[in-house]
N, CA, C and O atoms as a GROMACS GRO file, in nm:
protein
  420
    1UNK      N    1  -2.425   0.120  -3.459
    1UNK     CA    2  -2.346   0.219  -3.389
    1UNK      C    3  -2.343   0.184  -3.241
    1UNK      O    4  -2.436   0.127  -3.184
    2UNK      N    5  -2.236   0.221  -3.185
    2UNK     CA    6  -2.215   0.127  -3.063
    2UNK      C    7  -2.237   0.318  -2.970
    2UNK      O    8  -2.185   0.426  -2.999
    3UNK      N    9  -2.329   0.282  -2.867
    3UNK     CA   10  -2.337   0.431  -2.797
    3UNK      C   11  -2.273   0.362  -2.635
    3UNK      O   12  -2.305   0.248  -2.602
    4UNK      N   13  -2.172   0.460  -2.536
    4UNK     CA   14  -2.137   0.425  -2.462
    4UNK      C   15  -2.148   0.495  -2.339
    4UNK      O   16  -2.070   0.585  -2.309
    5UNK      N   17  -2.252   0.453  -2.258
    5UNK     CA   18  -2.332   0.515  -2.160
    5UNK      C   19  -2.234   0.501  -1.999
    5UNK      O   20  -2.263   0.420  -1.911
    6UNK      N   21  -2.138   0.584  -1.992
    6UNK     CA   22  -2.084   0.606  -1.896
    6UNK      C   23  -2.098   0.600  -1.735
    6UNK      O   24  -2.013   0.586  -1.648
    7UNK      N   25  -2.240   0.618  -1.727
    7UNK     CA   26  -2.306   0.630  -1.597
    7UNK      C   27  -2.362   0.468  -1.560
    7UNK      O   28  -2.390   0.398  -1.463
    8UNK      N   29  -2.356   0.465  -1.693
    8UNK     CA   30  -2.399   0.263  -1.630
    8UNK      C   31  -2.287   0.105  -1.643
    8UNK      O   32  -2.301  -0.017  -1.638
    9UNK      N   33  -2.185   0.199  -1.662
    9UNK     CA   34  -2.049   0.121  -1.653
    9UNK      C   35  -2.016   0.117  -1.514
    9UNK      O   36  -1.966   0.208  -1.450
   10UNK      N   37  -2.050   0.002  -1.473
   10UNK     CA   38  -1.949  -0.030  -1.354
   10UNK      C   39  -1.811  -0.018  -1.321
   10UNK      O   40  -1.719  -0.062  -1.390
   11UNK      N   41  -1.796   0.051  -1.201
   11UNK     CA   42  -1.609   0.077  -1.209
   11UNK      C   43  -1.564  -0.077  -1.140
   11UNK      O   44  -1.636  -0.174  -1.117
   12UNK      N   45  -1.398  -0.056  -1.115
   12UNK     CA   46  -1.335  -0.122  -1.050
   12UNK      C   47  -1.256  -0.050  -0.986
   12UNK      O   48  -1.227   0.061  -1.031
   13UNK      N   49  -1.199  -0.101  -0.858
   13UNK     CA   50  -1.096  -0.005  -0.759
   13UNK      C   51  -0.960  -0.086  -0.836
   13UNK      O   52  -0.926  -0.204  -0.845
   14UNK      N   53  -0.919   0.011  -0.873
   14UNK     CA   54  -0.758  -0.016  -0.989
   14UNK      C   55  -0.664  -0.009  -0.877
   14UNK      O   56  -0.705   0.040  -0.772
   15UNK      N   57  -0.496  -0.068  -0.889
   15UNK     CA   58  -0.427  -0.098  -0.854
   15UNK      C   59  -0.407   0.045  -0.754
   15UNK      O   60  -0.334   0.048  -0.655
   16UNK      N   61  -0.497   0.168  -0.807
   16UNK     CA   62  -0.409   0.270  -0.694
   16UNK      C   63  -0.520   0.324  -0.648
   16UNK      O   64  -0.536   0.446  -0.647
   17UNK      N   65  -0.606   0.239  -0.604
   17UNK     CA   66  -0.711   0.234  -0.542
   17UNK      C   67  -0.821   0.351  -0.552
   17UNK      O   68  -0.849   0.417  -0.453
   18UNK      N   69  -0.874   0.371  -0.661
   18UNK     CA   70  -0.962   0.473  -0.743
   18UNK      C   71  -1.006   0.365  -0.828
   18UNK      O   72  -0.951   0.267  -0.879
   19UNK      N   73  -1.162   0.432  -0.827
   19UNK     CA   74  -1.241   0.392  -0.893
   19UNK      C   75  -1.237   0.368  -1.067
   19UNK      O   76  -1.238   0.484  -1.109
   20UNK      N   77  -1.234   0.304  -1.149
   20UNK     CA   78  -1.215   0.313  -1.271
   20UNK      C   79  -1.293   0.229  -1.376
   20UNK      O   80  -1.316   0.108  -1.365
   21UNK      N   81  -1.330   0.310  -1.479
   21UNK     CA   82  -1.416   0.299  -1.545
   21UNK      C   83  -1.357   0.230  -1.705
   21UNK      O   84  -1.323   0.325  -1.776
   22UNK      N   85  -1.341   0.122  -1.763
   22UNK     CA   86  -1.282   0.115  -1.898
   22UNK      C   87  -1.409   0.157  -2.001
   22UNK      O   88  -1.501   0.076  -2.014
   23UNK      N   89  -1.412   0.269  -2.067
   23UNK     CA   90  -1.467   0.294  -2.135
   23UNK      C   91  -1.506   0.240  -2.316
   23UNK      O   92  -1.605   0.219  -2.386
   24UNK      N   93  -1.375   0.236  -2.327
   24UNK     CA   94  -1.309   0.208  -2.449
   24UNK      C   95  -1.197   0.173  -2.465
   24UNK      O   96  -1.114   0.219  -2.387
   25UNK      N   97  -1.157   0.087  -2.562
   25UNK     CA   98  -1.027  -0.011  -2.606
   25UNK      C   99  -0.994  -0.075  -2.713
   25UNK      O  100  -1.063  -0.158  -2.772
   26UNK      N  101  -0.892  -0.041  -2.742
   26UNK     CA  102  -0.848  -0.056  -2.891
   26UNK      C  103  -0.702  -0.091  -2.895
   26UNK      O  104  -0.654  -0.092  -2.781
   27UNK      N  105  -0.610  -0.122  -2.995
   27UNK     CA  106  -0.502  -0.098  -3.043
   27UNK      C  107  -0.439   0.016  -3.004
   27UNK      O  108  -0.330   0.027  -2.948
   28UNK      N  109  -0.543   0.132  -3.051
   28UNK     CA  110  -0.512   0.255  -3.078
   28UNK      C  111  -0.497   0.360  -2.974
   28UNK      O  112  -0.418   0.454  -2.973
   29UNK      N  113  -0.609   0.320  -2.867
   29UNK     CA  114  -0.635   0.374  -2.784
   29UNK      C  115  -0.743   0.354  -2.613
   29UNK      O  116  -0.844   0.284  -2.610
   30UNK      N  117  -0.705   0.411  -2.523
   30UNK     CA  118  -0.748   0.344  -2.395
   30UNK      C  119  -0.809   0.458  -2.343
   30UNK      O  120  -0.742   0.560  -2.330
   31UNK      N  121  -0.986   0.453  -2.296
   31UNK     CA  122  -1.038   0.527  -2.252
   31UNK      C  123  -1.069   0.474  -2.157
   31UNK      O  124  -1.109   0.358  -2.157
   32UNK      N  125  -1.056   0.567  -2.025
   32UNK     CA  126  -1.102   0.500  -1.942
   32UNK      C  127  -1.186   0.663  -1.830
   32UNK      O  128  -1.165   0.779  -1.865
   33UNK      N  129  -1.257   0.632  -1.727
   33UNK     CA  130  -1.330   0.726  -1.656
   33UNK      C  131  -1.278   0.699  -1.530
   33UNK      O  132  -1.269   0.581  -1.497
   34UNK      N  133  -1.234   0.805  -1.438
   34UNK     CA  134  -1.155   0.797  -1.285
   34UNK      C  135  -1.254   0.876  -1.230
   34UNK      O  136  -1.300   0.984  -1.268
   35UNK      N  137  -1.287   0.792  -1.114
   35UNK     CA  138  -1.399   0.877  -1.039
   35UNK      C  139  -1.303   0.885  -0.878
   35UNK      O  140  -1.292   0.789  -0.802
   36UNK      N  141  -1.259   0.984  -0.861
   36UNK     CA  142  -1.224   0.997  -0.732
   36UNK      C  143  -1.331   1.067  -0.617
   36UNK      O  144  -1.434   1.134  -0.628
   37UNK      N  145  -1.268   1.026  -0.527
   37UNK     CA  146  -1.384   1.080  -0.390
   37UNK      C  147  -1.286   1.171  -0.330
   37UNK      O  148  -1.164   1.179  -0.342
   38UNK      N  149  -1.386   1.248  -0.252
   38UNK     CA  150  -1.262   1.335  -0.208
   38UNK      C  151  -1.175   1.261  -0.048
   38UNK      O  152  -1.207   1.212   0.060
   39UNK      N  153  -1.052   1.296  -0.128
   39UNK     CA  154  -0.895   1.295  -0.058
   39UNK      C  155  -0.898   1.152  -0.142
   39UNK      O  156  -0.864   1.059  -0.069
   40UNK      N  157  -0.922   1.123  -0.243
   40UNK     CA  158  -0.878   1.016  -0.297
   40UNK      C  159  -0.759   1.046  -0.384
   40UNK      O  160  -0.777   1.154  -0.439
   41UNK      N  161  -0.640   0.990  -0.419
   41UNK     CA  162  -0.551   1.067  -0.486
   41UNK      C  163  -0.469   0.920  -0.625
   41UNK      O  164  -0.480   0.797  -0.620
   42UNK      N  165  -0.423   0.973  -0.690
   42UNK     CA  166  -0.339   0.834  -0.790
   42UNK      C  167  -0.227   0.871  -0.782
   42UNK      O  168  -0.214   0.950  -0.876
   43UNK      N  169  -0.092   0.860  -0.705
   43UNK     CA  170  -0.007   0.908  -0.680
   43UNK      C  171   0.081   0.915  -0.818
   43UNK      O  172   0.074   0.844  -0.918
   44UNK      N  173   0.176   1.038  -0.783
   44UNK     CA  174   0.280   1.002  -0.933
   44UNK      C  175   0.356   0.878  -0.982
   44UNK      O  176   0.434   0.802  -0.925
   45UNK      N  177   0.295   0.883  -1.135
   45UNK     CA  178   0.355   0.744  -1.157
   45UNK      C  179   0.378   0.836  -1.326
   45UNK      O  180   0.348   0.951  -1.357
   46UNK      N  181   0.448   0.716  -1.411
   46UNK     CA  182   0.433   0.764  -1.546
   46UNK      C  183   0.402   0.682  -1.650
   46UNK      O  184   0.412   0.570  -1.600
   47UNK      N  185   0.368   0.668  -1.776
   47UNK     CA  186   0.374   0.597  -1.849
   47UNK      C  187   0.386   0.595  -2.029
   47UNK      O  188   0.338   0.675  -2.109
   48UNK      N  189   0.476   0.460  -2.053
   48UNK     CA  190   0.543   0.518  -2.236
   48UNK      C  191   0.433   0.555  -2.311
   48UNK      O  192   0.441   0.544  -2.434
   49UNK      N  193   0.339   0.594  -2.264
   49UNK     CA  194   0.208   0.668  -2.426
   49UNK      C  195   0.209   0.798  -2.416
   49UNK      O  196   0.298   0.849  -2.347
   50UNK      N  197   0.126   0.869  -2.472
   50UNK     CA  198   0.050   1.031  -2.478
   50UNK      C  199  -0.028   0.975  -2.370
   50UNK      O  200  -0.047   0.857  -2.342
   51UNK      N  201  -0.067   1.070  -2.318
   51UNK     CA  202  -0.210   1.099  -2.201
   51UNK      C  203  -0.309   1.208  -2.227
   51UNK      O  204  -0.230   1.294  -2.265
   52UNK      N  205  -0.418   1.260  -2.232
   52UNK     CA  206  -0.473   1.378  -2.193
   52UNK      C  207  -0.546   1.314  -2.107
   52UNK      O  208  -0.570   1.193  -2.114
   53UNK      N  209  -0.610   1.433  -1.973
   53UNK     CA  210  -0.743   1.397  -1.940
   53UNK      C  211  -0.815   1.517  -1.902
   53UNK      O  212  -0.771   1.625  -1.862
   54UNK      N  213  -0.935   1.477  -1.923
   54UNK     CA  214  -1.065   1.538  -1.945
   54UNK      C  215  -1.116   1.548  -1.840
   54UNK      O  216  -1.144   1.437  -1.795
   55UNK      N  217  -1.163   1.688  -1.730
   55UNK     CA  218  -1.214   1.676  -1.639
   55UNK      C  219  -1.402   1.674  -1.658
   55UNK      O  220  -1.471   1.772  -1.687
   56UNK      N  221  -1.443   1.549  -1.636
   56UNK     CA  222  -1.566   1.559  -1.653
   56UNK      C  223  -1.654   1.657  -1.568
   56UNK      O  224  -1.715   1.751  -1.620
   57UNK      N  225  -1.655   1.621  -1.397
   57UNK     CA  226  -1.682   1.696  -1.325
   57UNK      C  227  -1.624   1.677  -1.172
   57UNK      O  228  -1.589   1.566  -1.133
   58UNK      N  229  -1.617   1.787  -1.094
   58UNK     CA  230  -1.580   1.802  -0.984
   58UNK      C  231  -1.459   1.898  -1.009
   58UNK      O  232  -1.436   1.933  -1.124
   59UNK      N  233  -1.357   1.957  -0.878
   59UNK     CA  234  -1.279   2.029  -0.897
   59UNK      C  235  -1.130   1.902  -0.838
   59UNK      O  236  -1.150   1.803  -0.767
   60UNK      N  237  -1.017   1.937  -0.882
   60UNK     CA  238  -0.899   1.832  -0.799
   60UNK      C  239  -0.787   1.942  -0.846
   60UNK      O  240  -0.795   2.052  -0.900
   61UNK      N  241  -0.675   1.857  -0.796
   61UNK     CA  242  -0.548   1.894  -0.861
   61UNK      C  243  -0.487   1.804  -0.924
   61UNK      O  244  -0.480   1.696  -0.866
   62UNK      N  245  -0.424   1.815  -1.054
   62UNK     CA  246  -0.386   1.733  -1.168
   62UNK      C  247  -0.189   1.834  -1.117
   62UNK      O  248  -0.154   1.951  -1.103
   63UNK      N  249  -0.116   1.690  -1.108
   63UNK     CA  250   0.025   1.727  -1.188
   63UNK      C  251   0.089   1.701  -1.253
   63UNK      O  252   0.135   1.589  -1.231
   64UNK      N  253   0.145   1.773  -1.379
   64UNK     CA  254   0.222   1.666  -1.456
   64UNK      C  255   0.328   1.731  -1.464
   64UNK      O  256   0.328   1.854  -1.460
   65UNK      N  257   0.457   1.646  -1.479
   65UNK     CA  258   0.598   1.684  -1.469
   65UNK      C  259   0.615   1.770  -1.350
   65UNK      O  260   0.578   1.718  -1.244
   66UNK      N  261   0.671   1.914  -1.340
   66UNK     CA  262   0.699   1.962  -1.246
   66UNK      C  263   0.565   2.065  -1.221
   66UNK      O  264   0.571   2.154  -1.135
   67UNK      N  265   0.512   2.056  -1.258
   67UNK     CA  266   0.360   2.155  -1.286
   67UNK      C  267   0.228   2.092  -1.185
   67UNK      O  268   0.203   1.971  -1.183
   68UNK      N  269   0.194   2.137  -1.149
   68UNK     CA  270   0.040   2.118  -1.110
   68UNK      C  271  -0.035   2.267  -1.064
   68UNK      O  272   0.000   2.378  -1.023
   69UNK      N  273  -0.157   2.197  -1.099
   69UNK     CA  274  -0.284   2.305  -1.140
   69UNK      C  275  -0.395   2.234  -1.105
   69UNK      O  276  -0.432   2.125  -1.148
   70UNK      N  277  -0.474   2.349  -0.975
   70UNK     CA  278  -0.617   2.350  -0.979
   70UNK      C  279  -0.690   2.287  -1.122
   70UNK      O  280  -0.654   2.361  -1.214
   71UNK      N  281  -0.768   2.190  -1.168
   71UNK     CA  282  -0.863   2.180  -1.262
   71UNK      C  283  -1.006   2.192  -1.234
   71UNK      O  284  -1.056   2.175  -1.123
   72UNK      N  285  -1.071   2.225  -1.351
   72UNK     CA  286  -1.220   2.202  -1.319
   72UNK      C  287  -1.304   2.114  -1.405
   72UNK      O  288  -1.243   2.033  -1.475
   73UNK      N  289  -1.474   2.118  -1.412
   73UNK     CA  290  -1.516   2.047  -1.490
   73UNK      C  291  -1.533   2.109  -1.641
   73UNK      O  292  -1.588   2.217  -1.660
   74UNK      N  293  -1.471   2.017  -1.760
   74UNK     CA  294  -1.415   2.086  -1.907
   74UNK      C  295  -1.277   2.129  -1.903
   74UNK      O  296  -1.248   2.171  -2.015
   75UNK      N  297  -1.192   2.137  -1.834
   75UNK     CA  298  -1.049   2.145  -1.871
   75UNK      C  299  -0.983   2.015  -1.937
   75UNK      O  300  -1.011   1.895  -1.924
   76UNK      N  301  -0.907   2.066  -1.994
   76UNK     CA  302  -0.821   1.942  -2.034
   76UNK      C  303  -0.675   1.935  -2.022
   76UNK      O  304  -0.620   2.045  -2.030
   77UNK      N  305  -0.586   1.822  -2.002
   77UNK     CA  306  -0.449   1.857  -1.967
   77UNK      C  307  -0.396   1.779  -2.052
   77UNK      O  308  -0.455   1.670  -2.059
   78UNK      N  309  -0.320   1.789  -2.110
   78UNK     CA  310  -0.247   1.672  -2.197
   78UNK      C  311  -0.099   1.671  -2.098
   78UNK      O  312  -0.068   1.741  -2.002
   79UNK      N  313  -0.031   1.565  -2.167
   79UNK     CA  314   0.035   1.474  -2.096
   79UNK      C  315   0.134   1.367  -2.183
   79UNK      O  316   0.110   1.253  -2.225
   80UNK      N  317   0.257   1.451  -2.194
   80UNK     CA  318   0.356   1.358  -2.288
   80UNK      C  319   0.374   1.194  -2.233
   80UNK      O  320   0.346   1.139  -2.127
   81UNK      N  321   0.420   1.159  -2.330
   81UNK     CA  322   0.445   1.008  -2.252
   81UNK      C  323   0.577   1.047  -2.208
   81UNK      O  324   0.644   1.144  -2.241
   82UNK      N  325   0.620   0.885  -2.071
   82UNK     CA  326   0.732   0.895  -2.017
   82UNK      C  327   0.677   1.041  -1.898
   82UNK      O  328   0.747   1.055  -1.798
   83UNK      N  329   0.605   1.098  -1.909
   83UNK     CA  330   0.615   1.192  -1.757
   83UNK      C  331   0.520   1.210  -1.675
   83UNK      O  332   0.398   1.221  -1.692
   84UNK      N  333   0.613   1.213  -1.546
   84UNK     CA  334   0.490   1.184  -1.404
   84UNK      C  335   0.406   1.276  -1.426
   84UNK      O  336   0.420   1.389  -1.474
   85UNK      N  337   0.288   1.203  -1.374
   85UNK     CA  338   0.160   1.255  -1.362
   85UNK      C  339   0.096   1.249  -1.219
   85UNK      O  340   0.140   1.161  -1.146
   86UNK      N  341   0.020   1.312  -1.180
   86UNK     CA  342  -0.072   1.255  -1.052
   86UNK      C  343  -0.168   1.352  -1.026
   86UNK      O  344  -0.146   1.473  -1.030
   87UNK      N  345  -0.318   1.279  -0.989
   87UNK     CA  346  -0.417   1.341  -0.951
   87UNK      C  347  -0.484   1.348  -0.804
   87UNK      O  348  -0.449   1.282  -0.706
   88UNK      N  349  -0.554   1.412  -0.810
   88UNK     CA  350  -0.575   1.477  -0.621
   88UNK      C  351  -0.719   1.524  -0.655
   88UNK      O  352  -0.752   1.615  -0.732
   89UNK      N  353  -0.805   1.434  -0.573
   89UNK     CA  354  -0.923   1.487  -0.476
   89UNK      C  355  -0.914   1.587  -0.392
   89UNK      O  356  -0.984   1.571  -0.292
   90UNK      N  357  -0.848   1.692  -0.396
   90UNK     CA  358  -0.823   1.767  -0.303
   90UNK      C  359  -0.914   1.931  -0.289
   90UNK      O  360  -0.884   2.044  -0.252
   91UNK      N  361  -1.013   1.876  -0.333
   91UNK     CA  362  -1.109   2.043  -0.323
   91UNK      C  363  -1.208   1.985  -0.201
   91UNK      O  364  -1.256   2.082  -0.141
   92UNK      N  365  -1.249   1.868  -0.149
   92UNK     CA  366  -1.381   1.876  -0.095
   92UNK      C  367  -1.466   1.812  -0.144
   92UNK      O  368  -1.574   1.810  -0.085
   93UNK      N  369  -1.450   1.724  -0.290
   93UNK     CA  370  -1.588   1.724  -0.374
   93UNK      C  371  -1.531   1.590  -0.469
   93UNK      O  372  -1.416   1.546  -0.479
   94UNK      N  373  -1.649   1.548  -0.530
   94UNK     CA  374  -1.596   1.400  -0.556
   94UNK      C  375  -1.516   1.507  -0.757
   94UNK      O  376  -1.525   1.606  -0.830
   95UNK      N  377  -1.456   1.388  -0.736
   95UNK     CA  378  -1.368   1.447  -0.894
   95UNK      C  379  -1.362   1.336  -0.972
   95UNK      O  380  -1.313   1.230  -0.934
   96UNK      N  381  -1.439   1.369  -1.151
   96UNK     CA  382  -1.442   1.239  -1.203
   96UNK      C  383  -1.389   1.316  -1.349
   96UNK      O  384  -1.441   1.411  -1.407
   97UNK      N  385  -1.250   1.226  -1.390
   97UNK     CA  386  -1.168   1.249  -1.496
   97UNK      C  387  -1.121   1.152  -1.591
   97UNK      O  388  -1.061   1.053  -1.549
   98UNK      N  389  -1.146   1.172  -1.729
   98UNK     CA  390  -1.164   1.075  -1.849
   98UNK      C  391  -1.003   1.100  -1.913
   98UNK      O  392  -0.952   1.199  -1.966
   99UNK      N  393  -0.953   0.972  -1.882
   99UNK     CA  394  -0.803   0.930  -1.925
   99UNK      C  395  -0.790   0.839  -2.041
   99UNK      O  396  -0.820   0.723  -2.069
  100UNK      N  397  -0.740   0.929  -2.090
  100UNK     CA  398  -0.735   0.899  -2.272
  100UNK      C  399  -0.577   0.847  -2.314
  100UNK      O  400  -0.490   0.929  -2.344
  101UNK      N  401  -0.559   0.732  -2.312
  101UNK     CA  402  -0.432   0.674  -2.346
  101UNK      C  403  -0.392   0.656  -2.500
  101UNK      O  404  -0.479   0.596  -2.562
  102UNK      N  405  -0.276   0.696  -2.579
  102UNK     CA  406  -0.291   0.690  -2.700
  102UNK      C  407  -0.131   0.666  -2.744
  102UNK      O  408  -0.052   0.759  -2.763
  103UNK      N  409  -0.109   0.568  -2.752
  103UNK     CA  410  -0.173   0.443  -2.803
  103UNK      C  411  -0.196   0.347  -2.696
  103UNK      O  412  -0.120   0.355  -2.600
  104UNK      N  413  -0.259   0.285  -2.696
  104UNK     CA  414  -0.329   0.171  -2.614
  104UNK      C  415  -0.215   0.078  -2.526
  104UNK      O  416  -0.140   0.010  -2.596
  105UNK      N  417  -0.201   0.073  -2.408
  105UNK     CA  418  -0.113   0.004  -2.347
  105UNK      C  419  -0.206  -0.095  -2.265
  105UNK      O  420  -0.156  -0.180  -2.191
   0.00000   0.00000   0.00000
């Protein structure tokens, strides 16, 4: 059984300069962990899969499509494919959120 210890995965600063974690990867599906700092942000972008993400911990603002919302730690947002999304460090506090791609791009 393969156990996957999150806290000892090294990130990388990804193309939109946030920290990122590949968790998991498959065909099927793309896990990955976003650790933002605060005022760190992933500006709107979109992409052809499903999305949800999982706020592990910290507080930010998540938007998707024409919507955005305060999140906290345990919310979850899902996220059609094809529509903008973007996240925001914007409480003060570091914000770390588990982006679940499905199917795997």
């Amino acid at each position: 059984m393969e156990v996957i210890k999150m806290d000892e995965i090294e990130g990388i600063t990804n193309k939109r300069g946030v920290t990122a974690k590949q968790l998991h990867k498959n065909e099927d599906v793309q896990i990955m962990n976003l650790v933002l700092k605060p005022g760190d942000e992933v500006p709107s972008h979109s992409v052809p899969v499903n999305v949800f993400f999982y706020v592990v911990s910290g507080r930010g603002t998540i938007a998707i499509g024409d919507e955005e919302a305060e999140v906290k730690q345990d919310d979850i947002i899902p996220c059609p494919k094809n529509t903008e999304m973007a996240l925001s460090a914007d409480r003060g506090e570091d914000f770390s959120v588990i982006n679940v791609k499905t199917p795997s791009i």
